[in-house]
N, C-alpha and C positions, 0 to 999 in steps of 0.2 A: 232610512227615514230622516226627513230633515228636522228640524230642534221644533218647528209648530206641530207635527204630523206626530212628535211624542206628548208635546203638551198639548194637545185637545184627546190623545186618546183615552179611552171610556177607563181604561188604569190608571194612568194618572190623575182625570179631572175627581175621579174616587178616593185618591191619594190626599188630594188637595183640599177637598171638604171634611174629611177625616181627622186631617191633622189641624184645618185650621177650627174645628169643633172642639176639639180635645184643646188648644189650648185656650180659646175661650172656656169653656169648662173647670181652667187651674186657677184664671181671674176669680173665682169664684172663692176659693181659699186663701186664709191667712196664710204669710210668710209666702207660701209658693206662686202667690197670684199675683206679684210683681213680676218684674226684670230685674233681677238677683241671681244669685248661687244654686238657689234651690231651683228655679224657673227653667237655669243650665244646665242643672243636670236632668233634671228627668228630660227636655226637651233631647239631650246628647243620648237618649237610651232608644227613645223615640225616633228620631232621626237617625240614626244606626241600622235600625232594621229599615227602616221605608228608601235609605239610600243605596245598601247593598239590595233592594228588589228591585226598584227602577232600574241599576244599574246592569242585574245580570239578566232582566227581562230584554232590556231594547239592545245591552249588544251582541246579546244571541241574536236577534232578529235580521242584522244585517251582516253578521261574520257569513251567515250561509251564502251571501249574491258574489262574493269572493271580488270586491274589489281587486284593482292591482294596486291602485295609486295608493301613497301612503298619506297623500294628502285627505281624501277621501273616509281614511280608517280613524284620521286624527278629529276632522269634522263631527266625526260622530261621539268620538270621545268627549269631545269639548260640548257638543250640546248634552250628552249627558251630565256633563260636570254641571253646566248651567244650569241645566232642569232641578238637578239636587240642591244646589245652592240657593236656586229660586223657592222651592218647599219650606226649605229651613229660614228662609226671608217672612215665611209668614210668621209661626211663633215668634219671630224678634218684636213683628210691626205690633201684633196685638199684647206682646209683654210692654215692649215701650209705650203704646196708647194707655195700659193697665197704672203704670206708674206715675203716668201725667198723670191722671183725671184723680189719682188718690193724691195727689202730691207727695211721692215717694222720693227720698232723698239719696235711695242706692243707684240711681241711672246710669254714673258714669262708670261705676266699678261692676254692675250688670253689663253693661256692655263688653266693658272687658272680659268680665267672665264666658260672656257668651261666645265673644270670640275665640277665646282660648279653649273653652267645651263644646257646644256643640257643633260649630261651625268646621273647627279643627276633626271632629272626629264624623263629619259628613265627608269631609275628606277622605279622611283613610277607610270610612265604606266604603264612599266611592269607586276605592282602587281596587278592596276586596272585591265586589260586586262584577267589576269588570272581569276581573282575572278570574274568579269561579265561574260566571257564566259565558267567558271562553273556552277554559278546562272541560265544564260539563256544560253544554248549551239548555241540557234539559231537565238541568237539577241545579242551577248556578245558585239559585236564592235560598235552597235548603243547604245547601254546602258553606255560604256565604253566611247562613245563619247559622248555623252549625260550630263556624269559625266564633261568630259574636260570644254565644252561648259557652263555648268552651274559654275561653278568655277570662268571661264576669264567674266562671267556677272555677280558677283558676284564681283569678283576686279573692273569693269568697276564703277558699283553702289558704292562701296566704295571709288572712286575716286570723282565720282560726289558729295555724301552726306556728305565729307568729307572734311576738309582744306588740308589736303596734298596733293602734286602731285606725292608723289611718291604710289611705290603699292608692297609689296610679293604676291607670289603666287606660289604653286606649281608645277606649267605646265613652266611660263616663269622666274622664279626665284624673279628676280627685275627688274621693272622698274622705274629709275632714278628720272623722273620728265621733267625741265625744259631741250632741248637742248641746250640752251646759255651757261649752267654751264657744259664746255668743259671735266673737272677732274671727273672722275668715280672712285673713291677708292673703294679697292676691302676690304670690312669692314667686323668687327666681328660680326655685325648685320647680315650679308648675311649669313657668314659661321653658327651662328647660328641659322637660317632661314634654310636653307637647310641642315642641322641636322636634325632640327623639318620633313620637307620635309622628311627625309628617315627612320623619326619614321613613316610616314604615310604610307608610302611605306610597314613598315617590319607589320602594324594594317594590315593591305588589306592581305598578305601574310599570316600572323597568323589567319585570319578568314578563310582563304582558306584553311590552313592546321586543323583547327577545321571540317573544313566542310568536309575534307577528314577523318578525324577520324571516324564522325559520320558514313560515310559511311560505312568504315570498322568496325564500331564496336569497336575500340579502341582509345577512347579517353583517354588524361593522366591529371593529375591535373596540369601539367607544362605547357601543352600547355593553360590550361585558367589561370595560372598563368602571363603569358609570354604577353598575352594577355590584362589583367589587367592592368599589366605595363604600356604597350601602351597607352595605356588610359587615366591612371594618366599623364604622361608625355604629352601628347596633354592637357588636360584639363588643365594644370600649364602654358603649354604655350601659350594658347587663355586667361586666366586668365591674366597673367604676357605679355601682347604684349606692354603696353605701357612701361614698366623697362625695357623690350629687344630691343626697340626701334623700333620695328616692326609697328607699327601704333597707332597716336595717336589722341584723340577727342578734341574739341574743348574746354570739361570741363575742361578735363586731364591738357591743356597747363594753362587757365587763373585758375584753383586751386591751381595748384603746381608752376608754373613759372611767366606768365603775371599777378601775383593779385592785381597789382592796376587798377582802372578801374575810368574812368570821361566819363559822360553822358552830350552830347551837346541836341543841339537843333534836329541835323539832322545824331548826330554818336554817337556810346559806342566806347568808347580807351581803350583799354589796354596795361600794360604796367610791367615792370620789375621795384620793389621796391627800393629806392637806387640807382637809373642808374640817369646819367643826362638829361634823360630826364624826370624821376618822379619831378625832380628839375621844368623842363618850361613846365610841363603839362600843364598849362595855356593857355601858348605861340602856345603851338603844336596845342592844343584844339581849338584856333581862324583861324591858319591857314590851317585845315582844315573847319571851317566854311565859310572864306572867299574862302577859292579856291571851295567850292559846288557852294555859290552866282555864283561865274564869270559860270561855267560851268549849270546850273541850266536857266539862261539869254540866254547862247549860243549855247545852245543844247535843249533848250524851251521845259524843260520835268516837271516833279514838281511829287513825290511820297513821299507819309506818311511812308515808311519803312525807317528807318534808319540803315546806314549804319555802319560793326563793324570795327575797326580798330585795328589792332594788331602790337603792335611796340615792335622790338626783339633788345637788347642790341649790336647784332654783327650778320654776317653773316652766323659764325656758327651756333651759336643757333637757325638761324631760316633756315639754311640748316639742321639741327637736326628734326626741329618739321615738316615743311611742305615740304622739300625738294628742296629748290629753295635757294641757296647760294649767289652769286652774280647777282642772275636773282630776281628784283622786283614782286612780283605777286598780282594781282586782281582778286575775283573773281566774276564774275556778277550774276553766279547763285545764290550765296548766299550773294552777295551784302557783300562784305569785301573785304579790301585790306592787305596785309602784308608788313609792312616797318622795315627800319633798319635806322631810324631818325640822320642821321648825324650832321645835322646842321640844321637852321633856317634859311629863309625858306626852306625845304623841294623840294630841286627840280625836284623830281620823284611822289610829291603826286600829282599835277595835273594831269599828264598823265594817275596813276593808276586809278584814280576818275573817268575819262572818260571811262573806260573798263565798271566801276559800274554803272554810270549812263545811259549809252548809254546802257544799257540790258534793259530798258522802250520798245527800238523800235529795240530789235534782233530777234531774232528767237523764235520760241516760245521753252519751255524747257530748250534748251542751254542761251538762252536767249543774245547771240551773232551773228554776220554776219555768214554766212554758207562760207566767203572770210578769210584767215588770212589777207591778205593784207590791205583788208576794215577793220578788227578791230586795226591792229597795226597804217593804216597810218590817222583813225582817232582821237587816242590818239593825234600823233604826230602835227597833224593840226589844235589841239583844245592848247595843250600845248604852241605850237607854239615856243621853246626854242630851236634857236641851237647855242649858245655863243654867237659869236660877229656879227655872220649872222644869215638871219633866211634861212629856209631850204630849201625856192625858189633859195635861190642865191646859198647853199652847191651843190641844184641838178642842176643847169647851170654848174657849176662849173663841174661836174661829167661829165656830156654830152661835154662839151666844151673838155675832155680831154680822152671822149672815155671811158669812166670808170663806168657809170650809165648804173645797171642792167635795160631790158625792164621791162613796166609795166604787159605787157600779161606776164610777166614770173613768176612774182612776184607775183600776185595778191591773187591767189590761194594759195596752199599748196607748190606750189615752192619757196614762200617766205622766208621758215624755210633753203632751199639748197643757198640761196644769203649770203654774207655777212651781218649780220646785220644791222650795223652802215651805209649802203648803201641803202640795201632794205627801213628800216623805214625811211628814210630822204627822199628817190624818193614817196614813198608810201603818205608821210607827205603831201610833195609838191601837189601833182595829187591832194588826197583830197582835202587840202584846196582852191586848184583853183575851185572842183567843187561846195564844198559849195557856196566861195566868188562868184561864176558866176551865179550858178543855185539855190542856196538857200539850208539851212539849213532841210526842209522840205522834198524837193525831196533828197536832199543826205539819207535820213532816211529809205526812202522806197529802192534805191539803196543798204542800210547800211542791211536790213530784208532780201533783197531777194537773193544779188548779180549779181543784174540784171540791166542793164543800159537803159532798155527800154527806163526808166520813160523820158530819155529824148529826147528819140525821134530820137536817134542817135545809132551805135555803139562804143565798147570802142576803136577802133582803131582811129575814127576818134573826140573821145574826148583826146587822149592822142596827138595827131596832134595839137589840138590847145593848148594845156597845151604846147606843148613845142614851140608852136611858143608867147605865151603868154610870156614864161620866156627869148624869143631870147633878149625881151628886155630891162634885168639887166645888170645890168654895171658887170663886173666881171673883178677886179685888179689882175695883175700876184701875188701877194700878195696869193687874195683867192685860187689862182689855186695852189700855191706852199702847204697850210693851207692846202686844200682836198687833194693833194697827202701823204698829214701828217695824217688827220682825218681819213681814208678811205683805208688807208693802211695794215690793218690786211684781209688776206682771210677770207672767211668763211670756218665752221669745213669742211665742203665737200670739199671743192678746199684746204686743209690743206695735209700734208703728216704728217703721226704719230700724230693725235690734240689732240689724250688721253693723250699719254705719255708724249707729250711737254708739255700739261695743266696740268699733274700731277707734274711734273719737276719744271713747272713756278710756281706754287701753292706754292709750298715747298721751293721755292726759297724766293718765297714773302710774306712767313710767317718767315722764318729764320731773313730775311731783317726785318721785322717789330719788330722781336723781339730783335735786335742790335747783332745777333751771325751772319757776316756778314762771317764767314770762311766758315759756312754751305751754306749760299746763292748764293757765287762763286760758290762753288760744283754742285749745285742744275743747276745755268744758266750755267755754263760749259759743264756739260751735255747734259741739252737740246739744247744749241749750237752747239752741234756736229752734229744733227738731221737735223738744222734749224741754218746756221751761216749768216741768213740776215733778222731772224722776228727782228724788230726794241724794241719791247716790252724786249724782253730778254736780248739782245745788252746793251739797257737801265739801268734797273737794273743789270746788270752782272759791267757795268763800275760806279756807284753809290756806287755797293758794295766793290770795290777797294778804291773807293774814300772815302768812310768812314771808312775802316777797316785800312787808310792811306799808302797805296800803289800806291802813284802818279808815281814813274818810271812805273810801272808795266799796271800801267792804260793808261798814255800815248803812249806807245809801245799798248796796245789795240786798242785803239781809230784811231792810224796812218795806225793798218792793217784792219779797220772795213771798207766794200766796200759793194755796191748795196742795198743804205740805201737810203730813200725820203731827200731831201735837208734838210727838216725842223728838220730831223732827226739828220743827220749832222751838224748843225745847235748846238742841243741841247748836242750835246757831245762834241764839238769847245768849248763850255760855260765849262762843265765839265772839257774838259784840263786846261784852264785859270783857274778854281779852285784850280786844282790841281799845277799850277807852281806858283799859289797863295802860297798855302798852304807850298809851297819848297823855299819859300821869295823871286822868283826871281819876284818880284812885276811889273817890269816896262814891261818885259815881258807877265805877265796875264793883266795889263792895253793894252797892244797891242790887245790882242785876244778880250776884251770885247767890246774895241769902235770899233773893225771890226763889231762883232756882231749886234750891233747898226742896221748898215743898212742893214741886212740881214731881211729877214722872220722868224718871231719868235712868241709861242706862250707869250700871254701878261705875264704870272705871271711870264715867264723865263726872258724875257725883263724886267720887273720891279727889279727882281733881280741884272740883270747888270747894270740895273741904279744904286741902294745901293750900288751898290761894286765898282764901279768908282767911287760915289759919297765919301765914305770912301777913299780909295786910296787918291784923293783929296783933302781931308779934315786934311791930316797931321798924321803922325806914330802913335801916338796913339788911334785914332779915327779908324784907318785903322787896329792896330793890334787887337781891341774888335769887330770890324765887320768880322775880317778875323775867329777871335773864336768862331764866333755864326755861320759861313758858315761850319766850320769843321764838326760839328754832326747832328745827328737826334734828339737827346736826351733834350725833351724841358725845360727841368727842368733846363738843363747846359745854353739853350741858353736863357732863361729868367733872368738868376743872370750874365750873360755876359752883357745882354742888359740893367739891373738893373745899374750897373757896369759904362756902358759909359753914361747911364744918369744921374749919379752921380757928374763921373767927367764933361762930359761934356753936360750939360742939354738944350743946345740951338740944339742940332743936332737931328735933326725931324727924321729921319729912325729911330733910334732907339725906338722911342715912337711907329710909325706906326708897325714895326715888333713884339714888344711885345703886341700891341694891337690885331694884329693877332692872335699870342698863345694862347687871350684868347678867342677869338671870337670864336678859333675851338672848346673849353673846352666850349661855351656857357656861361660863366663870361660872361655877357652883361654890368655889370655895370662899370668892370673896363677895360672894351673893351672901352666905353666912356670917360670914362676919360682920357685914352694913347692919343687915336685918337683925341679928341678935341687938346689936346696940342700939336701932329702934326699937325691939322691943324692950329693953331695959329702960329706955326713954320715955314709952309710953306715947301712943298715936291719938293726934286728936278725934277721932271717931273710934266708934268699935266696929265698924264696915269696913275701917280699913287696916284698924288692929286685927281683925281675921282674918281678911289678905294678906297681910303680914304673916300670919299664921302660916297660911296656906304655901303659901314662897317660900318660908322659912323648912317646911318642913317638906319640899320638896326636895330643895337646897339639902338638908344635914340629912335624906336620904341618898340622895346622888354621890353624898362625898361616903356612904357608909356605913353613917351616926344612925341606927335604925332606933335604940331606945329614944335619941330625943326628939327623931321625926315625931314618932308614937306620940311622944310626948305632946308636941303642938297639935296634931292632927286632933288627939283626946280635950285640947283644951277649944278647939273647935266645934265638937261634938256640945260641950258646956256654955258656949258664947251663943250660937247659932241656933236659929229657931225656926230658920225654912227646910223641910225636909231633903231639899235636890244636895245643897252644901254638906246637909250632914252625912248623907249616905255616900258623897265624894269621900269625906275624912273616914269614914267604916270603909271605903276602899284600900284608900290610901294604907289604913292600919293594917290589913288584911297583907295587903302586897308586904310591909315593910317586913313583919312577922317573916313570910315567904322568905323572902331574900335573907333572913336572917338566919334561920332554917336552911338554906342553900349552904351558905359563906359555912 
């Protein structure tokens, strides 16, 4: 059959409407309905089965007339090649028409991708396709699929028996991992991934043209040369997958990178040698024992396997090893958590601990709720952390203002389509009212099944009384302004372009971190062009003026920045007052900060305004070494600034509090104590930030030991503080120190 005699026949032209319906039909959806990532892969899953059937339908069809000529057997290869390539030419045209007409800003990294997925893995059907339906003439596309099908279970099980969440594979290329981590870079991992992929492509080709040899009678030594090769080069790179970053094991990571390791009572920790946290392995080591107790009491489970802990120096590296960057992960299957240990305590191990220990009463296997909803909104309700509120009042707050996703929407797998920061906080709330109402016991069999029988009701009219339950929190225009601040980012689905802005914001906020603030403008300039109202970007784009010291230029920013949440505004108002700091017209940034004052603000920006009035106030020189420590990022400058005014002037308490901070983040505990004691013997101009003091203080003289005088600050906490979230932090705190005291 010549290349028109397959493209007009009555399977193909079926072929062709088929696939180009389906992908008009993904235009239809958010995120997938560009020419993107998501667009390439499902088109690569698609395209996989329809090229291995073309391909071992038509060249069964002419292997039977037994050419002789090998010119002849090559013709027919090649218009199958064309045919397939021509199919998959249609989802590109309708993804790329899909992108015009929205004016989508991912075209040219869709392309890419596309070419790398599905195009590449039409390929190596292709050559399946051929080769089965020479093998079997008359099972070549069950055989062909058969191979597909066993592959993607084959990735499935390497997912499961494995730490990573990401996956290769030659049917769908890559998958990513975590949704939350929005940035897909299109890496050398991939492109040499599907290299490999079109070695395997050209092995399946090469045995087919062996096999055609034998037929003929004319085999050459180059063809099993040719062959050979192939070979080698697969076997080098199943060999070599962990140096090419293709997939790695659990030995692979704690031999060559995590090899320090400390064995508790109820976890093995691993960890990076030389990091600081090798330094409070100790520290880390109780606070993961003390957050099992609370959870262990709370979720009344108790198992003898111990769980492994994996602690990565930074986000990349453990977006390196298991594929989850700024997205925390647990795994219950195999009872492990992966963290990236910032600080003590650890305010993400409790919730991850909950994913592990709540796999006693999930599912069997997955050993999770068969609900996202049920597993995220029980971490959240067992954590119970959301700042200065806890998550009852955040989701009033959301309903009060029209803004809280339903629960039937959420609960399921539409969870992943909500805004985050929205779904787990609603999700949070519903849980914990069911526990607190109906008991820890029945939530477990609701947590197994996803079934709401157990209580005798359905969810429509348990989610009825949850929210007449919350009608009656007190909620201050305060919280409401806070939840238009906290609650403010879409989710990637309700996003426009959320690849290429997250790839944009990424690069912006590594540039930013790294003090090359010219690159970071670039980067949020950019993605402002896309998105000139995500607050996130806005934010750092005017930070990075601010520090690279372009105060005209920031102010003229900030005057034309519009349809931003108040608190937002708010936070950039503080920024200009920086900035017309920093340009000495001082009396003028004093105007801006005590407006601020009585505005809604988060506390640690607030506490900031207080030092910098309270400087101003304090007289030119005290005010010109706080204005020098507000100028940079750079702590090294702002600890011999802050060294500086406590030299000359050693009675002035911010600067002891501020340097105590630098070191609290660096985890120096013991000279985190000492700063902070002597602010607080100094006395702070506020009492917001004398009980952050507190608070610091009495993590610090925990860390080092001192558990009576932790107690001591934590109890003076309990007497200062009059929101209930901070106080029941300090009844933790005390509780833990007790513990530990009790241990030692």
């Amino acid at each position: 059959m010549t290349f028109i005699d397959i493209l007009l026949s009555k399977k193909v032209l079926i072929t062709i409407a088929l696939i180009a319906l389906f992908s008009i039909l993904l235009t239809f959806f958010p995120l997938i309905g560009t020419l993107g990532f998501e667009f390439s892969l499902i088109i690569a899953f698609i395209g996989a089965f329809i090229s291995v059937f073309i391909s071992a339908k038509f060249v069964n069809l002419d292997l039977g007339k037994r050419y002789t000529r090998e010119r002849r057997f090559s013709d027919l290869v090649s218009s199958i090649f064309a045919l397939d390539f021509l199919l998959i030419s249609i989802p590109f045209v309708i993804g790329l028409l899909s992108s015009l007409i929205r004016d989508d800003c991912y075209v040219s990294e869709g392309t890419i991708f596309y070419a790398l997925m599905p195009v590449i893995t039409v390929f190596f059907s292709s050559c399946l396709g051929l080769l089965s339906g020479t093998i079997f003439p008359r099972r070549g596309f069950l055989v062909g699929s058969s191979v597909i099908i066993v592959s993607l279970c084959f990735s499935l099980w390497e997912l499961y028996k494995g730490p990573a969440v990401f996956s290769y594979n030659p049917i769908f290329g890559f998958f990513p991992g975590p949704l939350y981590d929005k940035s897909i870079p299109i890496t050398s991992t991939l492109v040499i991934y599907r290299f490999i992929s079109i070695c395997w492509g050209l092995f399946l080709l090469s045995a087919l043209n062996v096999i055609k040899e034998f037929k003929y009678q004319s085999v050459r030594v180059w063809d099993f040369f040719a062959l050979l090769v192939l070979v080698l080069i697969l076997v080098v790179s199943y060999i070599k997958e962990e140096e090419l970053e293709i997939e790695y094991t659990r030995n692979y990571i704690i031999e060559n990178f995590l090899t320090g390791s400390m064995e508790t009572e109820h976890f093995v920790i691993y960890y990076m040698q030389g990091t600081p946290e090798a330094n409070n392995i100790k520290l880390i080591a109780d606070d993961h024992e003390w957050r099992y107790k609370e959870l262990k009491e709370f979720l009344r489970v108790n198992s003898n396997e111990k769980i492994r802990s994996y602690i990565y120096p930074d986000t990349e590296t453990r977006k390196r090893f298991i594929g989850a960057g700024e997205t925390t992960i647990a795994n219950p299957i195999h009872r492990e958590i992966h963290l990236v240990y910032d600080v003590f305590p650890d305010p993400l191990l409790k919730h991850e601990l909950t994913h592990v220990m709540s796999s006693e009463f999930g599912m069997k296997v997955l050993r999770v709720s068969p609900k996202i909803g049920l597993i995220e909104g029980l971490a959240v309700a067992v954590d119970w952390n959301g700042g200065i509120y806890t998550p009852h009042q955040w989701a009033e707050a959301m309903i009060r203002t029209n803004s809280a996703p339903e629960i039937n929407e959420i609960i399921g797998s539409g969870f992943l389509q909500a805004p985050p920061s929205k779904s787990y906080t609603v999700m949070g709330s519903f849980v914990r009212y069911l526990i607190d109402t109906y008991g820890i016991e029945n939530f477990k069999k609701v947590y197994r099944t996803g079934s709401f029988s157990v209580y005798g009701r359905g969810a429509d009219e348990l989610i009825s009384e949850w929210k007449k339950f919350l009608d009656d929190f007190f909620v201050p225009d305060k919280l409401l302004a806070l939840a238009q601040y906290k609650f403010s980012q879409p989710g990637i689905f309700q996003s426009r372009c959320p690849r290429r802005i997250a790839a944009l914001t990424d690069k912006g906020l590594k540039a930013y971190d790294d003090g090359n603030f010219y690159e970071a403008k670039k980067s949020f300039l950019e993605a402002l062009s896309y998105n000139q109202s995500d607050p996130i970007i806005v934010e750092g784009l005017v930070y990075s003026y601010y520090y690279d010291k372009n105060y005209n230029e920031l102010i003229g920013l900030i005057n034309k920045s519009q349809g931003l949440p108040d608190v937002y505004k708010n936070i950039l108002e503080n920024i200009r007052g920086n900035a017309l700091w920093q340009l000495g017209r001082v009396q003028d940034a004093k105007s801006v900060f005590g407006s601020l004052l009585g505005k809604t603000l988060p506390e640690d920006v607030r506490r900031g305004i207080e030092i910098k009035l309270s400087a101003i106030s304090n007289g030119a020189e005290i005010e010109k070494g706080m204005r020098e420590y507000f100028s940079t990022r750079d702590e090294q400058y702002q600890a011999v600034t802050l060294e500086e005014t406590i030299r000359d002037f050693p009675d002035y308490s911010p600067s002891y509090y501020l340097l105590g901070r630098i070191f609290y983040k660096n985890g120096d505990y013991k000279r985190v104590a000492s700063y902070l004691l002597e602010s607080e013997s100094l006395g702070l101009p506020s009492e917001s930030m004398e009980i952050e003091n507190l608070r610091l203080l009495g993590i610090s003289l925990f860390a080092k030991g001192d558990y009576e005088k932790a107690i001591k600050r934590f109890q003076s906490i309990l007497n200062l503080e009059s929101n209930e979230v901070p106080k029941e932090y300090a009844i933790d705190f005390i509780e833990r120190c007790k513990w530990a005291r009790n241990r030692r």
